[in-house]
C-alpha positions in Angstrom: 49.4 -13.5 94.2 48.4 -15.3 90.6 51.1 -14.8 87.9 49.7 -12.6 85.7 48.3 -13.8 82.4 50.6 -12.7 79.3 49.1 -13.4 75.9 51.3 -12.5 72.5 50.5 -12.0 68.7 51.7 -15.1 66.3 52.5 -14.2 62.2 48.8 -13.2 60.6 47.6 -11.4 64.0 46.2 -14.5 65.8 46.8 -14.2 69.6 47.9 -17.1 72.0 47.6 -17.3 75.4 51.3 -18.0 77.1 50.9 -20.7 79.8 53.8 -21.3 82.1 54.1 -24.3 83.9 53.6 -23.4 87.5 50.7 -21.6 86.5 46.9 -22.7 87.5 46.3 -25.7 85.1 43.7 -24.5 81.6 40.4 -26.3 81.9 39.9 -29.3 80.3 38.1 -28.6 76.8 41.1 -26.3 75.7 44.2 -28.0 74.2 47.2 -26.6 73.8 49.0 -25.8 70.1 50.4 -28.9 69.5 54.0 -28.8 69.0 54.7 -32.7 68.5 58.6 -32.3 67.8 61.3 -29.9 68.0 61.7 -28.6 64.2 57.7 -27.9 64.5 57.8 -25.8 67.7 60.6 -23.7 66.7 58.8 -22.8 63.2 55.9 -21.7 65.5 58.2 -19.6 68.3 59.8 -17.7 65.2 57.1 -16.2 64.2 55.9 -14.9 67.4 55.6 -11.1 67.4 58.5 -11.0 70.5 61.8 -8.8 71.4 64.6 -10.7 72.0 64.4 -9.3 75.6 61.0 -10.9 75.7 62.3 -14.6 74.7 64.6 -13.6 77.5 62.2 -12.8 79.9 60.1 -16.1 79.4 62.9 -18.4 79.4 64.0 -17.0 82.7 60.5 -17.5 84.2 60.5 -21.0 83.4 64.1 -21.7 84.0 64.9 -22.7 80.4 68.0 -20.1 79.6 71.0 -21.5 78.5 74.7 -19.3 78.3 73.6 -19.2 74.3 70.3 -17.5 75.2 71.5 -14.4 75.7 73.8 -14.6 72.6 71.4 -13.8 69.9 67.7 -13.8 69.1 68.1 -16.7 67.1 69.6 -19.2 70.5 67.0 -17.6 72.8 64.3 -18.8 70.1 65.5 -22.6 70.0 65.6 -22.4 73.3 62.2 -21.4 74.0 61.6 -24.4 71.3 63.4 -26.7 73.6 61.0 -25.8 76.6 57.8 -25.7 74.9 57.6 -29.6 73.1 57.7 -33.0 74.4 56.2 -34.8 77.3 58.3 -32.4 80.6 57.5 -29.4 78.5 57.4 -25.9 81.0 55.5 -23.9 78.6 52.5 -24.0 75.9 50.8 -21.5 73.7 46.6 -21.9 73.7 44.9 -19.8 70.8 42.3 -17.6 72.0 39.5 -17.6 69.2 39.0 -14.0 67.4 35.8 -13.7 68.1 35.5 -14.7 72.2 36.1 -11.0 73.4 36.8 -8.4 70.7 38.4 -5.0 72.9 38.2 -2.9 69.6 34.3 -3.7 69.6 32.2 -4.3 72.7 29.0 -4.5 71.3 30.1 -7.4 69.9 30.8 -9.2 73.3 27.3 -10.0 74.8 27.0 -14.1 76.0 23.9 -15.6 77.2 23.0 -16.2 80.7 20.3 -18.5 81.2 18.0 -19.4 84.2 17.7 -22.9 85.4 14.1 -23.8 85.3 13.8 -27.0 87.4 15.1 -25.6 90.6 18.4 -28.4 90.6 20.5 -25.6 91.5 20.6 -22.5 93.7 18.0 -20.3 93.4 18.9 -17.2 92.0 21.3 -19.1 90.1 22.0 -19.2 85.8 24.5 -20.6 83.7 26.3 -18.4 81.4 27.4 -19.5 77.8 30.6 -18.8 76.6 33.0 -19.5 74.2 35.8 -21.9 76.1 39.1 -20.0 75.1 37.3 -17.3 77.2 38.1 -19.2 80.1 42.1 -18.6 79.3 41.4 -14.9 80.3 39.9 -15.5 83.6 40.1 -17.8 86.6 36.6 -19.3 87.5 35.9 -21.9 90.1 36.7 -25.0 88.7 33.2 -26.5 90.4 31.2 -24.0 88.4 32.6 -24.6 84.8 30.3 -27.1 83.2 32.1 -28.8 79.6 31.9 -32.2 78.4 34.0 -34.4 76.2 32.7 -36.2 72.7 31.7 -39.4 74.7 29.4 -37.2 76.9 26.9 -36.4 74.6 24.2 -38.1 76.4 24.8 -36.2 79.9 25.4 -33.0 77.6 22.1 -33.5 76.3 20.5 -34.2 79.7 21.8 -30.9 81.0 20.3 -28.7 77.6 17.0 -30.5 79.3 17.0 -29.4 82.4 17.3 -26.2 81.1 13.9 -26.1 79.2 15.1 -23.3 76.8 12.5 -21.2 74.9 12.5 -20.9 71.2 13.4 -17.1 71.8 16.3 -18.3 74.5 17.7 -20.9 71.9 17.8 -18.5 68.7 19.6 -15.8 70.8 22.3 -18.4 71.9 22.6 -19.4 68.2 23.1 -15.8 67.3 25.7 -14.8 70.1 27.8 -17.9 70.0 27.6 -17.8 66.4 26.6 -21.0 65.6 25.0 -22.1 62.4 21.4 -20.9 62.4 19.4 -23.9 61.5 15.7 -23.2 60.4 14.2 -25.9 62.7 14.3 -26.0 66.4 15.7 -29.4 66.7 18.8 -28.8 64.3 19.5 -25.9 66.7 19.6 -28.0 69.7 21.7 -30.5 68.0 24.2 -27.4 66.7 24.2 -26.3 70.8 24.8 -29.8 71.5 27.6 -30.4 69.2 29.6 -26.7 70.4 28.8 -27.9 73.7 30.4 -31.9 73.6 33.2 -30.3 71.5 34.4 -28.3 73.7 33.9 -24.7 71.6 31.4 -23.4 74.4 31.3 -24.0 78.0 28.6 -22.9 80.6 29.5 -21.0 84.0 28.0 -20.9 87.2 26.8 -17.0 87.8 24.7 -16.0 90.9 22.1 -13.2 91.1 24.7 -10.2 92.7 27.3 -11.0 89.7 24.3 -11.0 86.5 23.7 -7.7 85.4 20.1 -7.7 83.4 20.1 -7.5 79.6 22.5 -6.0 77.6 25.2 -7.2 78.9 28.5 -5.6 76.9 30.7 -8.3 77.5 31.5 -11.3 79.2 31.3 -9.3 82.5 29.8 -12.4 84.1 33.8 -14.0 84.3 36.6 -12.5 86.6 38.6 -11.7 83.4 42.4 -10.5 84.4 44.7 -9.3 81.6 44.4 -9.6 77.8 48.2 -8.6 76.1 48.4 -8.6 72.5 51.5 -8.0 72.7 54.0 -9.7 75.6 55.1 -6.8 78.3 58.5 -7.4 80.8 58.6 -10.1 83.1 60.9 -8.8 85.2 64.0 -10.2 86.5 63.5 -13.3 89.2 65.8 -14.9 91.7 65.2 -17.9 91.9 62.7 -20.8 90.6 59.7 -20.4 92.6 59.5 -17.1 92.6 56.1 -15.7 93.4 55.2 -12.0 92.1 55.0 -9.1 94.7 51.4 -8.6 96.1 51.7 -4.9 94.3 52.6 -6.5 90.7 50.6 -5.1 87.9 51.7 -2.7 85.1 50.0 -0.1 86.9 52.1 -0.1 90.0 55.3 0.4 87.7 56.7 4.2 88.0 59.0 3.4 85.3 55.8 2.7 83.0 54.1 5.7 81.3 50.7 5.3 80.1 49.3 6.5 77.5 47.0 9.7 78.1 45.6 9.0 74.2 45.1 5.5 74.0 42.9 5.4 77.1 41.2 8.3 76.9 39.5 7.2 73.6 38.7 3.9 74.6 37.8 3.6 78.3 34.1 2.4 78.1 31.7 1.2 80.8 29.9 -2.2 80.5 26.8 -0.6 81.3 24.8 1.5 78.8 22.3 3.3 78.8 19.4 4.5 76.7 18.7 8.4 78.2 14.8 7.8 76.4 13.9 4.9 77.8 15.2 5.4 81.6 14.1 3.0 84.7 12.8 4.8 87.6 15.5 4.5 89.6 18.1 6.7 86.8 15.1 8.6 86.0 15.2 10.0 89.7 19.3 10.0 89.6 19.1 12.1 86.3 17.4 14.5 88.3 19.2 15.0 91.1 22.3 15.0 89.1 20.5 17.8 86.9 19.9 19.5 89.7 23.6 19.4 90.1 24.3 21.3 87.6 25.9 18.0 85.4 25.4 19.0 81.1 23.4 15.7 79.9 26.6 14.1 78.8 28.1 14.1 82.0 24.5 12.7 83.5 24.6 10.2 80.9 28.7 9.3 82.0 27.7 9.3 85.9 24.8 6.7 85.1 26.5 4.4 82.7 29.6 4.5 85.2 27.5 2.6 88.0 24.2 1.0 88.9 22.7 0.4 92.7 22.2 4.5 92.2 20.4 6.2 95.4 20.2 9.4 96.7 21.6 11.1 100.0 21.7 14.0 102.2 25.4 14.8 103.2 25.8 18.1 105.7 28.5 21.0 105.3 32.0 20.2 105.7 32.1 16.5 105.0 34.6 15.7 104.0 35.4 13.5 100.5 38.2 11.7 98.7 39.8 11.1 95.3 42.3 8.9 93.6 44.2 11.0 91.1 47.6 11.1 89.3 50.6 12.9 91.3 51.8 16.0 89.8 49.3 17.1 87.8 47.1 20.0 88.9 43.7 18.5 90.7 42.7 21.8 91.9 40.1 22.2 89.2 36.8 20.7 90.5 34.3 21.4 88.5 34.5 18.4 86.2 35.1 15.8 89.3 32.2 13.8 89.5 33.3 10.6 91.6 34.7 10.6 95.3 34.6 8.3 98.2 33.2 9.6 101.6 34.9 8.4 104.4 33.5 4.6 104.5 34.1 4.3 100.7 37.5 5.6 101.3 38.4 3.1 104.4 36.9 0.4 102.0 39.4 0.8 99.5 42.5 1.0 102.2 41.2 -2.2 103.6 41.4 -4.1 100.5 44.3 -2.1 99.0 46.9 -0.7 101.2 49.0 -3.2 102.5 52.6 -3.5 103.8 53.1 0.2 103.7 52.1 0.2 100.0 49.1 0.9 98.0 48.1 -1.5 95.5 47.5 0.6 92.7 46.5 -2.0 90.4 43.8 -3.3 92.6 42.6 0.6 93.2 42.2 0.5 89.7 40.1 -2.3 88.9 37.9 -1.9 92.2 37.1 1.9 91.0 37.2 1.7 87.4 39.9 3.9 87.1 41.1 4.6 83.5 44.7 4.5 82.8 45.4 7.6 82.8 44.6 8.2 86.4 48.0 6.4 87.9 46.1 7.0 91.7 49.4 7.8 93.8 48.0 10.4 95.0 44.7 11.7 97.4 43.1 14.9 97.7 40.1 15.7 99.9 37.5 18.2 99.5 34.7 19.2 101.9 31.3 20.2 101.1 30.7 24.0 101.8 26.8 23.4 101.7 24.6 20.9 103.0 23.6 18.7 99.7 21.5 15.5 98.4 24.3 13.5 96.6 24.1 10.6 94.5 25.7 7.2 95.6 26.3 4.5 93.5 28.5 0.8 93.0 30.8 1.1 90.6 30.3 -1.0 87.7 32.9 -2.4 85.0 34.6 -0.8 82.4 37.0 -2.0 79.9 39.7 0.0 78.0 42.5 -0.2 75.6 45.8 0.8 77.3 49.7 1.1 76.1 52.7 1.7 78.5 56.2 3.0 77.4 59.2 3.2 79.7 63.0 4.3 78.6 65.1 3.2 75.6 61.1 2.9 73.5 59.9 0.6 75.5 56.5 -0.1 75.0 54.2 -2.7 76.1 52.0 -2.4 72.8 48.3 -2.1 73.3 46.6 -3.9 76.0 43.2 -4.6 76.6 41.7 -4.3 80.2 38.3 -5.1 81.8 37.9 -3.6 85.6 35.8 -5.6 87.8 34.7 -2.8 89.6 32.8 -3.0 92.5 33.5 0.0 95.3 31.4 2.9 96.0 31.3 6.2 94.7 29.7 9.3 95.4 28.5 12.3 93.0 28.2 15.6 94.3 27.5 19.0 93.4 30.6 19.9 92.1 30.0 23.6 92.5 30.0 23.2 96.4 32.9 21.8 97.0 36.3 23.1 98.7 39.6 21.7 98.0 41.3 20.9 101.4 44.4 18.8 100.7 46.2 18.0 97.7 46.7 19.8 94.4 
């Protein structure tokens, strides 16, 4: 199981990506804050936006606490200092730029992907452009991130070449990596160029059954983990080495509480759509689910929540599932709108359930679950007609998030993308019968 990625705040709001030592290396055109003596990285640690339990926290990861640590805020911070500077440091800080994924503002968060044009690589193959300090919230493939150093300019060059970019592919790269607009087409390729050899943008691999078509709503393209503005608890460890449980993951925490609000307001899927200007395919699914009896917001939810969208005939008394939150009442059907038939269902234990425990943060992401929904619980309905259904892959959502657990705890607010990627199934919510569960 990776670490996961923790990220904290710094005096003025910028936000830094925590790296511990043991942790899969950063890629190579993203350099650490440099903290070149002692005095300099302990006037940066202080004005991290941490708890004193938090300094703790990280200095036990690392295995950097001293018997002062625990004394006051002050030790734990010069300690912290101690581990973070010099040539066997155990821990850096790499600043994620402001602009390379925006939670507050999605619309804000489409990168070019561009199609090779000289068939050098796989077919069905395109390179997207991103920002490099995107790379510090996701793991890619080493093999499939392409960056190159200042002396590279002529092999940076010869890759822009082999992609044969248009006029029209070239200004919209300009305009999303927010690179100065030169009138010319040449200046532009020299501006690309330049973001390219100095390491401000990388390109990544992407195949054909991880591109969504245009309109992208984020960098949805990258297996992106955990964004933290604020730290959350480590947890206590035993021993150096330790490697998190396979069920880490804030949402596997019963202590943690999330925040019914938070998420609620924010939970937004990657995919939109424009209910004027349909495809075929969602024209026919806005049918069915019309014929459904779903209001045109709820059509417009269903279709936005997924893509791959078909239609089929399920008989009487099949039998359906749901991830929901224990305790609460889940009797009330008529708003329930996603559930997993018995393959779906089997898919997700497969993946999910393991050493006698459900994974609840992997549930999440594969389903698109908003935080809300803790998913410790199932209930299972049947259908009491025969009826056409609509099935759909889930596609990804992002959301703003904040935990709290005793003595005002609180994680702060988190930002979340869910990779999706399960099944889900849309019935007629009027013909269906609660069987287990509540």
């Amino acid at each position: 199981m990776k670490p996961l990625k923790l990220f904290v705040q710094w005096h003025y709001g910028t936000t830094y990506r925590i790296h511990r030592g043991y942790e899969t290396p950063v890629l190579g055109p993203i350099e650490p804050q440099l903290l070149s003596t002692e005095h300099d990285a302990r006037s940066f640690i202080r004005k991290l936006r941490l708890e004193h339990a938090d300094y703790l926290n990280l200095l036990h990861e690392v295995d950097g606490l001293t018997p002062n640590s625990d004394i006051s805020l002050d030790y734990a911070q010069r300690d912290l200092a101690r581990v973070a500077w010099g040539r066997h440091r155990r821990i850096r800080f790499y600043k994620l730029d402001s602009f390379a994924y925006d939670f507050n503002n999605t619309d804000n968060n489409h990168y070019p992907a561009i199609r090779h044009m000289q068939g050098t690589i796989d077919q069905g193959a395109a390179y997207h452009f991103v920002p490099a300090t995107l790379l510090l919230l996701s793991d890619p493939n080493p093999a499939d991130v392409r960056f190159f150093r200042l002396a590279e300019g002529p092999q940076a060059q010869a890759f822009l070449d082999t992609l044969t970019l248009s006029d029209e592919q070239l200004a919209m790269m300009i305009d999303e990596l927010k690179l100065r607009a030169w009138p010319n087409r040449a200046d532009r390729l020299k501006s690309l160029l330049m973001a390219l050899t100095r390491g401000q943008i990388v390109a990544v691999l992407i195949y054909d059954d991880i591109i969504i078509p245009p309109k992208r709503k984020g960098p949805e393209d990258l297996p992106v983990e955990e964004y933290t503005p604020k730290s959350y608890t480590l947890g206590p460890h035993e021993e150096p080495g330790y490697e998190p449980s396979p069920h880490s993951g804030l949402h596997n925490q019963a202590e943690l509480t999330p925040d019914f609000e938070t998420s609620v307001e924010s939970f937004k899927p990657i995919r939109q759509v424009d209910m004027d200007n349909l495809s075929p395919e969602d024209k026919a699914t806005r049918k069915a689910l019309a014929d459904q009896g779903w209001n045109e917001d709820k059509v417009e939810e269903v279709l936005e929540s997924g893509n791959q969208f078909s239609l089929e005939k399920m008989e009487k008394d099949t039998t359906l599932y749901g991830f929901v939150t224990a305790g609460r009442d889940n009797s009330k059907l008529e708003n329930k709108a996603y559930w997993l038939d018995k393959n779906g269902f089997s898919d997700v234990e497969d993946k999910f359930f393991k050493q006698g425990h459900w994974d609840r943060e992997g549930i999440k992401d594969y389903l698109a679950l908003p935080c809300f929904n803790r998913a410790n619980d199932v209930i299972t309905v049947e259908l009491t007609e025969s009826q056409t259904v609509v099935t759909s892959t889930i596609g990804k959502a992002t959301e703003l998030l904040k935990y709290t657990g005793e003595n005002g705890y609180t994680t702060g607010t988190l930002g979340k993308i869910m990779g999706g990627g399960g099944t889900q199934i849309s019935p007629d919510a009027r013909k269906l019968q609660l069987i287990s569960g509540k």
